[in-house]
C-alpha positions as CSV (number, residue, x, y, z in Angstrom):
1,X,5.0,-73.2,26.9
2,X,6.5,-70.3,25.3
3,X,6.9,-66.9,28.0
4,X,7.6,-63.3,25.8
5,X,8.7,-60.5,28.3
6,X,8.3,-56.7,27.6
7,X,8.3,-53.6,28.8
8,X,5.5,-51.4,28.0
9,X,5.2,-47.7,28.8
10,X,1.8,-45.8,29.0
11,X,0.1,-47.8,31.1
12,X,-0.7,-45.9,34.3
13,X,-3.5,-47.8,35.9
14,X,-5.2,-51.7,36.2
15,X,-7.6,-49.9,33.7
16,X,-4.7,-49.6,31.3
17,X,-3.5,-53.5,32.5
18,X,-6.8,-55.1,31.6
19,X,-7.1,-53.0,28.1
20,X,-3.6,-55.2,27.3
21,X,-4.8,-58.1,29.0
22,X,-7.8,-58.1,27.1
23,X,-6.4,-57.2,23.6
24,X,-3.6,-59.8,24.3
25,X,-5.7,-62.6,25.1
26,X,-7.9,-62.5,22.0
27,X,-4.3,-63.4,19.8
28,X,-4.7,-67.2,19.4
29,X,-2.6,-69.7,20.9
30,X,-2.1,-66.7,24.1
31,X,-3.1,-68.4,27.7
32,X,-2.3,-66.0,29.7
33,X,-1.2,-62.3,30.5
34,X,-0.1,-60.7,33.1
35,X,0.1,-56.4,33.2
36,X,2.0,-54.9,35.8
37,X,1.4,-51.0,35.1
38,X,4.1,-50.2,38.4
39,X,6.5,-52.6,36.4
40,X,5.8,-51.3,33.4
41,X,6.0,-55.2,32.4
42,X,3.5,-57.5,30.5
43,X,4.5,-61.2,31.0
44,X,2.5,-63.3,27.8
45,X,2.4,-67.2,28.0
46,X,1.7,-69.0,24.9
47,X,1.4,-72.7,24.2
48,X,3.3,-72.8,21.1
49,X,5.7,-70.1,19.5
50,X,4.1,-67.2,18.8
51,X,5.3,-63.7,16.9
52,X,6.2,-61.0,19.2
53,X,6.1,-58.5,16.2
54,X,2.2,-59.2,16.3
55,X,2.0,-59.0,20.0
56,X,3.7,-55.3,19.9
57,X,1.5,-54.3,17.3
58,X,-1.4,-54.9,19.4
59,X,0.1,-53.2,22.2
60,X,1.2,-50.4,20.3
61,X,-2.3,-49.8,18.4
62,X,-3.8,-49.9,21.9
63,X,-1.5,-46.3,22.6
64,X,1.3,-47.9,24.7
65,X,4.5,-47.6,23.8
66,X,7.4,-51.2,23.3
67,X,10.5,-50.3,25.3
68,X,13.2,-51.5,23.5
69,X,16.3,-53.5,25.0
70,X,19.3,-54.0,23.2
C-alpha cells in the first residue's frame, strides 16, 4: 500500500470533503480517501504507486488549493 499526504486549502465543509473524496476515488488503483476539511488534510491510499502530480490536479481543478511543504 502506497499512503500520499497533503494539505489542501478551500475546503470548508464535509460537502467540500466528499467532492475530493469522490473525484479522488474515481483515479484508478485509489482505495481509499480520507478529507478532513478542520485538518485541511486529505490522506489517499493506493495499492500500487501512484502520481501525486495527477492526484493535485484533480484536487486543484476541483477549486482547492495544494499547500506546498518544503
Amino acid at each position: 500500500m502506497k499512503k500520499i499526504d497533503l494539505k489542501v486549502n478551500g475546503m470548508v465543509c464535509s460537502g467540500c470533503e466528499n467532492r475530493v473524496k469522490n473525484a479522488l476515488m474515481n483515479i484508478e488503483g485509489v482505495t481509499k480517501v480520507n478529507a478532513n476539511h478542520k485538518k485541511c488534510l486529505v490522506t489517499i491510499t493506493a495499492k500500487d504507486e501512484i502520481d501525486k502530480n495527477n492526484i493535485e490536479k484533480v484536487i486543484e481543478n476541483l477549486g482547492y488549493e495544494i499547500i506546498k511543504e518544503d
